[in-house]
ROZALO-754936 format. One record per atom (N, C-alpha, C, O): residue in one letter; z, x, y. Coordinates in steps of 0.02 Angstrom, whole numbers, plus 32768, in hexadecimal, padded with zeros to 4 digits. Each point is the difference from the previous one (the first is absolute). Layout:
# ROZALO-754936
AZXY ...
***
This chain:
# ROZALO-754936
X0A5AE97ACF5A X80477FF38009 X801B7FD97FC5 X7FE87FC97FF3 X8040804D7FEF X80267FE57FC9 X80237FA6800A X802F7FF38026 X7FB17FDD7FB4 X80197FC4801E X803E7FE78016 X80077FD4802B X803280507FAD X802D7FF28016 X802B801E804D X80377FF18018 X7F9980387FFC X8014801C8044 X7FCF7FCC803E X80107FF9803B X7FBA7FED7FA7 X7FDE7FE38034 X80307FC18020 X80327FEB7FE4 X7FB680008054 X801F7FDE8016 X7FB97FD28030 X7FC780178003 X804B7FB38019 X7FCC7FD8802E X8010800D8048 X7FE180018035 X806180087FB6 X801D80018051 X7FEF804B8019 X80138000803A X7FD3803C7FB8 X800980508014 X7FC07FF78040 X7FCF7FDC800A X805A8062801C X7FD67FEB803E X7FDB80597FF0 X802080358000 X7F977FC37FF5 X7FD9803B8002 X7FF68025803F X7FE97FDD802E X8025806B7FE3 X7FFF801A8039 X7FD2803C8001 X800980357FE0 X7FC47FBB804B X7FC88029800C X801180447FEE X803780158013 X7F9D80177FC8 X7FFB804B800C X7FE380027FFB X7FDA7FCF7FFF X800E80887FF4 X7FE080248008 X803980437FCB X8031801B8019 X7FB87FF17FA6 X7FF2801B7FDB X7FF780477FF1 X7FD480127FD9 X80608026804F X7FE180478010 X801E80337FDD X802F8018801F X7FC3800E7F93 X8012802C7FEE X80487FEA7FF6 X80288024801F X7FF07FAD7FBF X80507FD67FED X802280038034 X8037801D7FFC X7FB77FCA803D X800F7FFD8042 X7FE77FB27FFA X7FC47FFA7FF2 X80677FC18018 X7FFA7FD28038 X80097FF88036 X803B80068010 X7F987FEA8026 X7FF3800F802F X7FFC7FB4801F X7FC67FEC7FFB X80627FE78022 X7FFB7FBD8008 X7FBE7FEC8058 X7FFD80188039 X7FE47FBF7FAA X7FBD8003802E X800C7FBE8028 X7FCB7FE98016 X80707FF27FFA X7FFB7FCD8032 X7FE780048049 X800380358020 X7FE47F957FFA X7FDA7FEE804B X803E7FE4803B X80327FE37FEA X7FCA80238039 X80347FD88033 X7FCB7FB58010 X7FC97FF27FE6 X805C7FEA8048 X7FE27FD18017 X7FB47FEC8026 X7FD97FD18009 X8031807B8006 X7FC68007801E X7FBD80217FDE X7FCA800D801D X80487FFC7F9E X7FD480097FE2 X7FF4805D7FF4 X7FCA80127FE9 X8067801E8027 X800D803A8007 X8006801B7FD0 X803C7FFB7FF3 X7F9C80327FCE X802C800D7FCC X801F803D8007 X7FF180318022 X80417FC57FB6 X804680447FE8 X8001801F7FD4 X7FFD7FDE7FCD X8008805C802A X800E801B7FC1 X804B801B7FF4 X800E802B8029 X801F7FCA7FAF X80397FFF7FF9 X800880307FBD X7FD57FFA7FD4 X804F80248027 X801180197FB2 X80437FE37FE9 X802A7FF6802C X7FEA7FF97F8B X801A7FD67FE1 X803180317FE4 X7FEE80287FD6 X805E7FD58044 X801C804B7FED X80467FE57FFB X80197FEC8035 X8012800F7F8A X80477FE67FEC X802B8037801B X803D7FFB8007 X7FA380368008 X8033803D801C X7FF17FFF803F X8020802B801D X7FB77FB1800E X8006800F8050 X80267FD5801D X80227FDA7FDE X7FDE80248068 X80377FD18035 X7FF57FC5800A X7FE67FD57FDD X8034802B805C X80027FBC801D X804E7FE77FE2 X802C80137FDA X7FC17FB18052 X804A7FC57FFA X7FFA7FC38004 X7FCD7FE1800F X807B80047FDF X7FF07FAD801B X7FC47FD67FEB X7FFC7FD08026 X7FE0802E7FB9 X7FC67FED7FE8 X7FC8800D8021 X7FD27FD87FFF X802B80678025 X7FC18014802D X7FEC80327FD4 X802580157FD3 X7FA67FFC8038 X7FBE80307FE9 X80048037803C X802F80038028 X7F9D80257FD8 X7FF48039803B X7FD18000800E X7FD8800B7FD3 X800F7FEB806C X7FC28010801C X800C803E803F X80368002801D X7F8580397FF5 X800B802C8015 X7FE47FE2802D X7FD87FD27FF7 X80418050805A X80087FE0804E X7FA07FFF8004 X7FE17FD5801F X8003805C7FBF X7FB08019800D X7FDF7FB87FD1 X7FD47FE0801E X803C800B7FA9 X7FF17FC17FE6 X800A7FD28020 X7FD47FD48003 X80608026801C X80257FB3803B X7FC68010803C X7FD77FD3800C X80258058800E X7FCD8011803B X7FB77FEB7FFE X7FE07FE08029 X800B80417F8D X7FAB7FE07FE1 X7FF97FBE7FE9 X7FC97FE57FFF X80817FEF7FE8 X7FE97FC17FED X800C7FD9803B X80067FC37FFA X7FFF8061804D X801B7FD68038 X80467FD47FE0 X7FFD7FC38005 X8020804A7FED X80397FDC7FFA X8042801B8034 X8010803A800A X80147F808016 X802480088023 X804B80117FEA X80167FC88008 X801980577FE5 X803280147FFB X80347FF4802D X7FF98005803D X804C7FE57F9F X80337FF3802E X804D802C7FFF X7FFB80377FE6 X80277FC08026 X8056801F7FF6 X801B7FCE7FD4 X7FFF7FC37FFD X801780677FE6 X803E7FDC7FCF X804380338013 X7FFE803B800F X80317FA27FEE X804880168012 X80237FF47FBB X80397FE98003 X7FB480217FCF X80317FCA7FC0 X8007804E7FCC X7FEB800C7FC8 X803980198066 X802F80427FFD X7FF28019803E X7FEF7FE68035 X801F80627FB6 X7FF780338034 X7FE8804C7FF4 X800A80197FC9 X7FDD8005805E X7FCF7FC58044 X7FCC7FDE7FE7 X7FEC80067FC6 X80027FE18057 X7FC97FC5800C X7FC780107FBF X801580287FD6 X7FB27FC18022 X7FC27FF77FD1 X7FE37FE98013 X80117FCD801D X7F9A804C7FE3 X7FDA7FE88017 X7FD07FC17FC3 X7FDF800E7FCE X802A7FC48046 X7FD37FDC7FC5 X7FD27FDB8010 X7FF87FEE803B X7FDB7FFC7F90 X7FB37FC1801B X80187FCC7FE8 X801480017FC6 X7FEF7FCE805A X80187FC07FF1 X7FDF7FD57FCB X7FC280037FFE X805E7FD27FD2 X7FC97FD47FEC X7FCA7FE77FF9 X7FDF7FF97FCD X80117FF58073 X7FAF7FCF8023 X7FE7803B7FEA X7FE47FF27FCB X801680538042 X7FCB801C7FE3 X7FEA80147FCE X7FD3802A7FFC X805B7FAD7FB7 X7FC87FFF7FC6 X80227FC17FF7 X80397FED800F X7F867FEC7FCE X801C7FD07FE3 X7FDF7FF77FB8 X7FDD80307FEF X80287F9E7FE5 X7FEA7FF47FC3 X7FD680067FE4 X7FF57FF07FC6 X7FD980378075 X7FC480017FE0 X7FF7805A7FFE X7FCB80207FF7 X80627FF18010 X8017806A802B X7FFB80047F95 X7FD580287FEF X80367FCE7FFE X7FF980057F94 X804D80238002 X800A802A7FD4 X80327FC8805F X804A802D7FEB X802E7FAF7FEC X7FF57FC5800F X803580577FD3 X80277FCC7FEF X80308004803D X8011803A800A X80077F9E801E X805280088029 X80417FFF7FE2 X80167FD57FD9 X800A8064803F X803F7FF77FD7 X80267FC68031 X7FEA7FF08037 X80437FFA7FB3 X802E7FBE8003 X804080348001 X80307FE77FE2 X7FDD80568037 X803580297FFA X7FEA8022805F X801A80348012 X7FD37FBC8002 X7FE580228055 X803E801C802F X7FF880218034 X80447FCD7FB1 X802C80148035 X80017FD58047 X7FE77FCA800E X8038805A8010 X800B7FF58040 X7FB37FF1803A X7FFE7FD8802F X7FDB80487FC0 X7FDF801A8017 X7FB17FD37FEC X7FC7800C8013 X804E7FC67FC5 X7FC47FD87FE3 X7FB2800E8011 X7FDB7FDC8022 X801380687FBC X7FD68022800F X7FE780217FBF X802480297FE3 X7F897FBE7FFD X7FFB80387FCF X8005803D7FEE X8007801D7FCA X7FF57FFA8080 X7FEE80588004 X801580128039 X80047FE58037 X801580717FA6 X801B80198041 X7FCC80388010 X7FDC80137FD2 X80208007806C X7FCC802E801F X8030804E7FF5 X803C8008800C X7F9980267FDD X803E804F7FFD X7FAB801D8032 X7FC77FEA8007 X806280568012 X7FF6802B8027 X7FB2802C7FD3 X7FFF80127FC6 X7FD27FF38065 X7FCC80267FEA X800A80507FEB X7FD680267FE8 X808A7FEC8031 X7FFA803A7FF9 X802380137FC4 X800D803A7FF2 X80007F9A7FEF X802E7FF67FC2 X7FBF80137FCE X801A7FFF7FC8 X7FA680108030 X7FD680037FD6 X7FEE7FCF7FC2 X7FEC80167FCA X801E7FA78045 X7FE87FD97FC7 X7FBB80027FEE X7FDC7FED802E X800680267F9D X7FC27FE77FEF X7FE17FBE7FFA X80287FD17FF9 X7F9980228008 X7FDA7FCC800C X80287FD68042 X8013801F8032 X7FF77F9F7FC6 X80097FCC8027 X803F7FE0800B X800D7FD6802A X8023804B7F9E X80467FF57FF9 X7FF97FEC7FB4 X7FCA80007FE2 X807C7FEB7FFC X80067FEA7FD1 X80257FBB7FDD X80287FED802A X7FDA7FF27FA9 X80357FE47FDA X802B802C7FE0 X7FEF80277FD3 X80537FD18047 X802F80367FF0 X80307FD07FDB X7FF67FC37FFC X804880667FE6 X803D7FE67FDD X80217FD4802F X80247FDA7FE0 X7FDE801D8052 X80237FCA803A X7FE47FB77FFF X80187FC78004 X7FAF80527FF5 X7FC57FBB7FEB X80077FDF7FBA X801C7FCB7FF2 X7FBB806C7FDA X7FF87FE17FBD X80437FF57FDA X7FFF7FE77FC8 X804B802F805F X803F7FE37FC9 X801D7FB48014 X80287FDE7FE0 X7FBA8014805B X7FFE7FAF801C X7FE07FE77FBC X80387FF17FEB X7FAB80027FF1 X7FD77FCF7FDE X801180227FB2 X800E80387FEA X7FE87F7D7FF8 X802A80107FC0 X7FD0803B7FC9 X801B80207FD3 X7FB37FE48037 X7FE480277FDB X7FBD80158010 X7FE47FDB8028 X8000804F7FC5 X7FD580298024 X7FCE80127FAE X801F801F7FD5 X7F8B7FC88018 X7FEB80027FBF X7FD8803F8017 X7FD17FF98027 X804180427FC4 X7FC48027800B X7FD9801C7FC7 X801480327FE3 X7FA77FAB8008 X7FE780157FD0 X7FCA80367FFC X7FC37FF88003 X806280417FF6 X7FC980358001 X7FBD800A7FE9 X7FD280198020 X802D7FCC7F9B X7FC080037FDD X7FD97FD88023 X7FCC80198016 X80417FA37FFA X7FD37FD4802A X7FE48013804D X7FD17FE1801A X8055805A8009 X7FFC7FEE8047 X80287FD2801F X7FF07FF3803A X80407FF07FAE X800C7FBE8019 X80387FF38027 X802E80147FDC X7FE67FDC804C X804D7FFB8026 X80017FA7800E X7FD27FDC8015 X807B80117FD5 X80107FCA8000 X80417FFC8011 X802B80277FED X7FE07FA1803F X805A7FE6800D X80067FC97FC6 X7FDE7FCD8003 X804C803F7FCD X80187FB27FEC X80497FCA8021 X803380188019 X7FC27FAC7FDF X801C7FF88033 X804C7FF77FCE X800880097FC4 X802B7FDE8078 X803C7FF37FFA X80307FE37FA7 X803B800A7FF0 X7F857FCD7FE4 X801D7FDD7FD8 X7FF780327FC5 X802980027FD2 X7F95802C8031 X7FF980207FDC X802F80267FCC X802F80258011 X7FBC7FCB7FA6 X803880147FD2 X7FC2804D7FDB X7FC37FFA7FFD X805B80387FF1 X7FD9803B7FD1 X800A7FE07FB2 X80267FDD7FE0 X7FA08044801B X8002800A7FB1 X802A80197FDF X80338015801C X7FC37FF17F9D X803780127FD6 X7FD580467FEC X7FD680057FD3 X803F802B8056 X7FCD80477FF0 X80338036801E X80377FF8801B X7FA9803D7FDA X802A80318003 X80177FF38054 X7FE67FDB8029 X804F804C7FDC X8021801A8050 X8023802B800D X802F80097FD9 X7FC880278068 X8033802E800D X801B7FDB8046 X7FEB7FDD802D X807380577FB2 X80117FC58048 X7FF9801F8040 X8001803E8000 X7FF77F9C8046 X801280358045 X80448002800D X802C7FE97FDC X7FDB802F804F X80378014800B X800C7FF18056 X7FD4801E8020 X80557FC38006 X7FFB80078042 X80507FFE801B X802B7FDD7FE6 X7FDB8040803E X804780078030 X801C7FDA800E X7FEE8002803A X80437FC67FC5 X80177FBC8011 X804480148001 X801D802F7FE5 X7FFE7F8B8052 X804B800E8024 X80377FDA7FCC X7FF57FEF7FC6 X803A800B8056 X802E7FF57FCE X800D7FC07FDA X80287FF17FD4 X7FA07FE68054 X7FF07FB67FFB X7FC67FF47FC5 X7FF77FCA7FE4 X7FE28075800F X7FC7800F7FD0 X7FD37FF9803F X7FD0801C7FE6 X801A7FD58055 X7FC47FF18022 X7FE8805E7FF4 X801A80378000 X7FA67FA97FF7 X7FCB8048801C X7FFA8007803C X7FE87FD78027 X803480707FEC X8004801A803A X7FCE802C8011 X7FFE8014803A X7FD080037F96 X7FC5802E801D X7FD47FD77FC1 X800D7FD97FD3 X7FA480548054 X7FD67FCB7FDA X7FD2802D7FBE X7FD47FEF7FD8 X8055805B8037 X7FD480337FCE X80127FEB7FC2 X80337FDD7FFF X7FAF802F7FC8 X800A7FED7FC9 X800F80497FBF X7FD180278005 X803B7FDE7FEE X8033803F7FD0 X7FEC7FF57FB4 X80267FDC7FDF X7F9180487FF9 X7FFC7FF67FC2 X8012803E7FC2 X7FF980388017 X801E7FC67F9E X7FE680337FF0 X7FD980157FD0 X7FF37FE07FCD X7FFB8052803E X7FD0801F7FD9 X8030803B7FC3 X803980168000 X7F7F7FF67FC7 X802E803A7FD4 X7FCF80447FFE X7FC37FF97FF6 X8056803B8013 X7FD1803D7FF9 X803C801F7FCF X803C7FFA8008 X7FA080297FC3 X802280357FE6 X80487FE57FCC X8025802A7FE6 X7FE37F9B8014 X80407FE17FF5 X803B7FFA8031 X80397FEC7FF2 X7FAA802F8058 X80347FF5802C X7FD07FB78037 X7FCB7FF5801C X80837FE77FD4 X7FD87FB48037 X8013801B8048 X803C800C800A X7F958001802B X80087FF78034 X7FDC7FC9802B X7FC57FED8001 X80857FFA802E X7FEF7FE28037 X7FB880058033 X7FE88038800B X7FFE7F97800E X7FCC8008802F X7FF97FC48030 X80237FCD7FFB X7FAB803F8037 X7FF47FDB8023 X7FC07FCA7FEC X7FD480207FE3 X801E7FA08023 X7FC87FEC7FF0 X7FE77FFA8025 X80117FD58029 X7FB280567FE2 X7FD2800D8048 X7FCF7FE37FED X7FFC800B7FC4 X7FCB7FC88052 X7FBA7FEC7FE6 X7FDA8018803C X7FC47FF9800E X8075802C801B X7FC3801D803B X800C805E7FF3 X7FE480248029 X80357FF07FB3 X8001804A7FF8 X7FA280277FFE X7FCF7FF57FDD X804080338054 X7FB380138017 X7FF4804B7FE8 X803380228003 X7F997FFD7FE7 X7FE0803E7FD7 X7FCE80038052 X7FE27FD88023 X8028805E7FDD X7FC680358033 X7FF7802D7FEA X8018802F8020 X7FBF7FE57F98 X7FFC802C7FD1 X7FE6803F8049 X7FE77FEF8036 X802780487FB9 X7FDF803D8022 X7FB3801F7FC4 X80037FE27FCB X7FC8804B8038 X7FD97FF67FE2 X801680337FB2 X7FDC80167FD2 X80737FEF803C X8011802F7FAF X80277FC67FD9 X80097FFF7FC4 X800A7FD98062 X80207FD07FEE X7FCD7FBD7FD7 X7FF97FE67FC9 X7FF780178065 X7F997FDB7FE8 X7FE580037FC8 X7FEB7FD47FD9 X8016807F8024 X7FBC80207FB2 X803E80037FDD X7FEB801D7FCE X80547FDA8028 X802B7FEB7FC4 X80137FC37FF9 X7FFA7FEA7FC7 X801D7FEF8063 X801F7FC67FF8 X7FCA7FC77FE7 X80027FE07FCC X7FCA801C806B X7FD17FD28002 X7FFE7FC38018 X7FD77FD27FF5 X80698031803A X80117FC7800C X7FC97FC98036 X7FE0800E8032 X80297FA07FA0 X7FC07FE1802E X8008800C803E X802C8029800C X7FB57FBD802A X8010801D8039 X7FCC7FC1803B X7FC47FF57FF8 X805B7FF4802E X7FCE7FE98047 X8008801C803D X803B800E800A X7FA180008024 X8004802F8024 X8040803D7FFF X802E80098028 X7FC6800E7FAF X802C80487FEE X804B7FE67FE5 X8035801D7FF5 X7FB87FAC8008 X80667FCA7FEF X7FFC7FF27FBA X7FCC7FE27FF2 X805A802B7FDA X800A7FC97FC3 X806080037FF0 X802D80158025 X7FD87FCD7F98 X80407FF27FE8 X8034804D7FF5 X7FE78037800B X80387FC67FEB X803980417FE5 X80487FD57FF5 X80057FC78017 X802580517FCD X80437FFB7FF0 X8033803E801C X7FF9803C7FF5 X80347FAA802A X8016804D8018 X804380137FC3 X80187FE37FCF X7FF480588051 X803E80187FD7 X802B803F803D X7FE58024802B X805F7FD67FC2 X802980308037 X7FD580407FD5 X7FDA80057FD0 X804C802C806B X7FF180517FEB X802E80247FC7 X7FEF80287FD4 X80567FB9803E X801E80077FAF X7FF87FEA7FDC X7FFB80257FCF X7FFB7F918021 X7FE47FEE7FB4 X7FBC802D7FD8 X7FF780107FC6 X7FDA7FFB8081 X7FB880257FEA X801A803E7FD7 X7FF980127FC6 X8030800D807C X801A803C7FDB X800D800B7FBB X7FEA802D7FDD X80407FA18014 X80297FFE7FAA X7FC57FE37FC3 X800380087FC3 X7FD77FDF8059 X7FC47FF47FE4 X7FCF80377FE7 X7FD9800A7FD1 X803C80128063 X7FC9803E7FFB X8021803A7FDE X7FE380237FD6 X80637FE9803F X802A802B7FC8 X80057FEF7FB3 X7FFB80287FD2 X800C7FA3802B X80007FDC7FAD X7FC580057FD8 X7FFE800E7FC4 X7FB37FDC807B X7FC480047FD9 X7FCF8024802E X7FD97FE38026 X802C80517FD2 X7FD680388022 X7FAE80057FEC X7FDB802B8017 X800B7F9C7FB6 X7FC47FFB7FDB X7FE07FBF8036 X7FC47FF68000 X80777FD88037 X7FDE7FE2801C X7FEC8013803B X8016802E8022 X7FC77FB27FE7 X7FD78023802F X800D7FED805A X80197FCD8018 X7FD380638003 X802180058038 X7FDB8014803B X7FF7803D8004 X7FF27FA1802A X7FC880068045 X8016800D803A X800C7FCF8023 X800280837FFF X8008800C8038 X7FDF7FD6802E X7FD07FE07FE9 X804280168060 X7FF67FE48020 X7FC37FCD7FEA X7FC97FFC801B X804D7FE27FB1 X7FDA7FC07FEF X7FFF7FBC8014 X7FF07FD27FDB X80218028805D X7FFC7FDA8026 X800B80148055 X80288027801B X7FA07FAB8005 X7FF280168052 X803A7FF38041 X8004801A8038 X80307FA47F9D X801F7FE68038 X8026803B800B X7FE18035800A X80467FCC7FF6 X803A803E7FF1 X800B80467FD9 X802D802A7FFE X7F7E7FCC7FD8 X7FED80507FE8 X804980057FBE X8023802E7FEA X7FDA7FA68010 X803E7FF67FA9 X7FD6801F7FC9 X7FC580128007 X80617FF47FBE X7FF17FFD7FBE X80067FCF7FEB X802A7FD38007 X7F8E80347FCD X7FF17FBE7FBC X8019802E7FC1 X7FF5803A7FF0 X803A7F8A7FF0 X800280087FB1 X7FEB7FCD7FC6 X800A7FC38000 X7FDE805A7FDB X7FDE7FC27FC5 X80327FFF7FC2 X800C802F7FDA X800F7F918026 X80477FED7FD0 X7FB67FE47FC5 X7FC87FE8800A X805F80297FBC X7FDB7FD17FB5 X7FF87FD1800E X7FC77FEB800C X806D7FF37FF9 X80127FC47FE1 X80347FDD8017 X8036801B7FF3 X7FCF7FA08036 X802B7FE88022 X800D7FB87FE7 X7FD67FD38002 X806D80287FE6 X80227FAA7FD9 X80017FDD8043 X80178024802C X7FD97FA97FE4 X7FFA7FC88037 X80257FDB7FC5 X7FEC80117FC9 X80497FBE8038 X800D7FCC7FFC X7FF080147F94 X801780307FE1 X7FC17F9D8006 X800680037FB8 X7FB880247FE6 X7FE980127FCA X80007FEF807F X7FAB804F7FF7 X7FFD8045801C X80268019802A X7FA080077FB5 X7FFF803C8011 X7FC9800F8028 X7FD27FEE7FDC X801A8023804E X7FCA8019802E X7FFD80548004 X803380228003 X7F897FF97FFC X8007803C800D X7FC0801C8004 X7FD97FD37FF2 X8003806B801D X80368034801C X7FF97FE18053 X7FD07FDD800E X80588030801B X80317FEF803D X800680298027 X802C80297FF5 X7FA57FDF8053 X80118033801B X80377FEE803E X7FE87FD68026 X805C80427FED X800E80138029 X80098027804A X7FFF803D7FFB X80077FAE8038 X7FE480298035 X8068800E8028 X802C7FD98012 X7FD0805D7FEC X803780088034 X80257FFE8018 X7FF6802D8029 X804B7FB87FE5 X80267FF9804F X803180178005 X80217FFC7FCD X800280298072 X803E80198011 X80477FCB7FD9 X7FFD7FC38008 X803480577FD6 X80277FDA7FE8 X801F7FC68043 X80097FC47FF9 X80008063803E X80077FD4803A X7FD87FB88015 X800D7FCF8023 X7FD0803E7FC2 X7FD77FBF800E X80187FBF7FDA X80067FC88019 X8008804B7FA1 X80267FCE7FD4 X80527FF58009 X80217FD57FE2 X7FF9805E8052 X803680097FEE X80357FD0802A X7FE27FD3801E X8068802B7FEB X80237FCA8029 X7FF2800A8054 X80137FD48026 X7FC580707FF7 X7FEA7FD78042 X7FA88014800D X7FEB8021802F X7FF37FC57FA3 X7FC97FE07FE0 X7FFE7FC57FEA X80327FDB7FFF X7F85800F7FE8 X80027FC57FDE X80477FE47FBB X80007FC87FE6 X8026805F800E X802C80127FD0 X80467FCB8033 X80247FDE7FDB X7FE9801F8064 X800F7FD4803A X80097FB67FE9 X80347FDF8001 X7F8E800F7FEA X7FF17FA77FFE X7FE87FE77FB6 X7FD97FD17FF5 X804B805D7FD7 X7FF47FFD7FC6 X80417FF07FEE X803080138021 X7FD67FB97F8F X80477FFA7FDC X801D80487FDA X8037800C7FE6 X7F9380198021 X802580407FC9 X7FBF802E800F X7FC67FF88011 X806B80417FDE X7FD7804A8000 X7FBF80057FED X7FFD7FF07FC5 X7FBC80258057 X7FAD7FF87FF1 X7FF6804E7FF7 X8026802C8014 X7FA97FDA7FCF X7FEF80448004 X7FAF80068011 X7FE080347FFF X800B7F98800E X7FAB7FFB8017 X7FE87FC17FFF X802C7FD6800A X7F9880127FEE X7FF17FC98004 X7FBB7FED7FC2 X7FD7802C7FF3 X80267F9E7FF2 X7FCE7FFA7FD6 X7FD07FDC8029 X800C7FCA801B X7FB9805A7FE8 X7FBD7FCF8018 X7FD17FE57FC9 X800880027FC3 X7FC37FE38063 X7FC280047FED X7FE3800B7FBC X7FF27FD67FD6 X8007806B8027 X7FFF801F7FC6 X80197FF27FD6 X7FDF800D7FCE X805C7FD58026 X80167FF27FD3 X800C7FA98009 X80097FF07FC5 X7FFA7FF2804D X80037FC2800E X7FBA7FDB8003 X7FF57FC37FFE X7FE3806C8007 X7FB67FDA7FF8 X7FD57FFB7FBA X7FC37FFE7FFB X807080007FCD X7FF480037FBE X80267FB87FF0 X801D7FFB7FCA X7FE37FD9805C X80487FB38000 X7FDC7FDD801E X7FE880098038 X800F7FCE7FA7 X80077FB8801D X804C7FDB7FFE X801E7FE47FD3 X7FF48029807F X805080017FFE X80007FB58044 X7FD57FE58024 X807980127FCD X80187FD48034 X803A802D802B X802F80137FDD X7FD17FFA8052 X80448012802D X802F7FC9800D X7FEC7FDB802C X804A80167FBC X80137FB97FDE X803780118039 X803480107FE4 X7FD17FF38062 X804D8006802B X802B7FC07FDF X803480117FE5 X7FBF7FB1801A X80287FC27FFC X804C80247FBE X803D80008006 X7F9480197FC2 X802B80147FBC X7FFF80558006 X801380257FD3 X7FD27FF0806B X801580497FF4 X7FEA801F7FC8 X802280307FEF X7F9B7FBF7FE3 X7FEB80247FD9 X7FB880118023 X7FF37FF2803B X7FD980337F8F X7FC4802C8017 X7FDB7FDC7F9A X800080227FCD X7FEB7F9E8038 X7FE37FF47FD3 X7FB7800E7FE2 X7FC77FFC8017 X805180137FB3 X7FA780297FDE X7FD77FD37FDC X80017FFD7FC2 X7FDB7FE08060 X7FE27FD07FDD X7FEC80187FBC X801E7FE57FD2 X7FBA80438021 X7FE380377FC8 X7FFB803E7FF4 X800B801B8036 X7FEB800D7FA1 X801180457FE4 X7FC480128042 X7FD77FE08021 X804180697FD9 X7FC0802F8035 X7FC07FF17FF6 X7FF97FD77FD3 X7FC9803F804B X7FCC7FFF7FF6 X7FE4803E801F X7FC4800B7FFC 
***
């Protein structure tokens, strides 16, 4: 870690390390462990996290109602993690003064639930250092270095408050900058044609991808018909993979970059495109973000690069 990003005060938070997937590994009180995935593009609110009703059930944990909207929420109260659980508490809990909220087993979350964007935009910054393995909160006083940055972007009312907690970066392909989402949980379920080209790492059949709408792919693929292009190359949804050169992040280049997929709807205004400051056309993962030793800086709304790719 570059000295001027270290800090004494950063609170280190357990993982577990899977194919540029963090995967946060805290215990409850009772000594229960969790596996969580660490995702700037998933849910939650109010400074809660997600845990799935089948996780609340196996760690015996008791769950209560919250009324603080409508309807109601089911959440685990406090007492059942405390300081020694390796999560930081947000100091943002809402109404509801509750780390976590419980969602429905039928909603399909993987693993145990997650740290979502509801959670990690409570706290001023978020160190995720790829090359290391490493996930860190720094705390409140924390100032960045003088190093490169791209800025985020988030939705705020007329007062400037941030009103959603997704974060909006961009990227450059081709000399055209497009908008995206910053996902650190965007997931690859290579299929096995998708596999013997891409190569993507993989833990149990899961690794990183970056998505892209179906029109941008399209115009991509009209412009450069030499890149390459993977029928149903991926399992979730049986999408196409495309492999871009060469992609400008901020003041670097990363490449080659594979892309996986998605209905323009998904990005679009009643999609994730909804709770965004401006028009997305996909989302950057993993893949490309796991070449950074970066800070997710919410306090200043930037996405700081500690150092060039690796």
């Amino acid at each position: 870690m570059p000295a001027a990003a270290a800090t004494s005060d950063e609170t280190l938070v357990p993982t577990d390390y899977e194919a540029g997937h963090f995967i946060a590994v805290p215990k409850t009180s009772r000594g229960v462990p969790l596996r969580l995935m660490v995702d700037t593009g998933g849910g939650g609110g109010n400074g809660m996290f997600l845990l799935t009703a089948d996780a609340v059930r196996r760690a015996g944990l008791v769950p209560r109602s919250c009324a603080d909207g409508a309807p109601a929420v089911s959440v685990v109260p406090a007492s059942m993690f405390d300081v020694t659980s390796g999560l930081p508490v947000s100091m943002h809990a809402g109404a509801c003064h509750a780390p976590a909220m419980v969602l429905s087993d039928k909603l399909g979350l993987a693993g145990d639930g997650l740290l979502g964007a509801g959670y990690l935009s409570t706290f001023e910054a978020w160190h995720f250092d790829y090359p290391a393995h490493r996930l860190s909160v720094e705390p409140p006083q924390w100032m960045p270095p003088e190093v490169p940055f791209i800025p985020l972007g988030f939705p705020r009312d007329a007062a400037g408050k941030r009103n959603a907690p997704y974060p909006s970066v961009s990227m450059t392909v081709d000399a055209q900058q497009i908008a995206m989402l910053l996902d650190t949980g965007a997931t690859a379920m290579p299929t096995l044609a998708g596999e013997g080209v891409a190569h993507t790492p993989q833990v149990h059949g899961e690794g990183t991808t970056s998505y892209i709408t179906t029109s941008i792919m399209n115009e991509w693929h009209r412009r450069h018909p030499d890149w390459r292009i993977v029928p149903d190359g991926d399992g979730l949804f049986h999408t196409r993979l495309i492999e871009v050169p060469k992609v400008t992040f901020g003041p670097y280049t990363v490449g080659p970059v594979w892309f996986t997929e998605r209905p323009d709807r998904n990005f679009g205004t009643s999609g994730m495109g909804e709770w965004m400051d401006r028009e997305i056309h996909g989302a950057i993962g993993a893949n490309i973000l796991s070449h950074f030793d970066m800070v997710v800086d919410y306090g200043r709304s930037r996405l700081v690069l500690l150092h060039g790719p690796v």
